[in-house]
N, C-alpha and C positions, 0 to 999 in steps of 0.2 A: 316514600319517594326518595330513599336515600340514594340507592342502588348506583342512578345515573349517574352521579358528580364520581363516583367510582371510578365505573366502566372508563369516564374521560380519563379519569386520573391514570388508570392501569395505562389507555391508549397513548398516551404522554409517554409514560416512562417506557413505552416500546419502539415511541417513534426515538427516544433518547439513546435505547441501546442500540437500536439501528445505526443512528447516527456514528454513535462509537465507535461499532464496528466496521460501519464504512470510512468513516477515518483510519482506524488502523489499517485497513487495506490497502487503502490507498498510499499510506506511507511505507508500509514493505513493498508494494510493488515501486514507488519512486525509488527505495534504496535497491532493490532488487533492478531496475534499470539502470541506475548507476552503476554498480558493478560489473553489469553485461559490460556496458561501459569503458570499464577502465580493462574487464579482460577483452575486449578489441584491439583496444590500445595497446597494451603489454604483448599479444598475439602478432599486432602489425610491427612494432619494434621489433619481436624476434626475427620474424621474417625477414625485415632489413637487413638486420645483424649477417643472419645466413644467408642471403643472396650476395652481399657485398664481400665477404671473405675468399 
């Protein structure tokens, strides 16, 4: 009857790598929003720039 304390144990460190890797996702897509971000910002500044000239 060893088998079961396994099975849990494997499902554990699945639910762990999942975790992980939803963490890192989620952290490139916030820095991949931010970027979107700041090239708006840079995009709407140029535009300024060239209408006002």
């Amino acid at each position: 009857m060893q088998p079961p304390p396994r099975k849990v144990k494997e499902s554990q460190q699945v639910k762990l790598l999942f975790s992980e890797q939803l963490s890192k996702l989620q952290m490139k897509q916030h820095q991949d929003t931010e970027l979107l971000e700041e090239i708006r910002y840079e995009n709407n500044n140029i535009l300024i720039l060239i209408i006002h000239k």
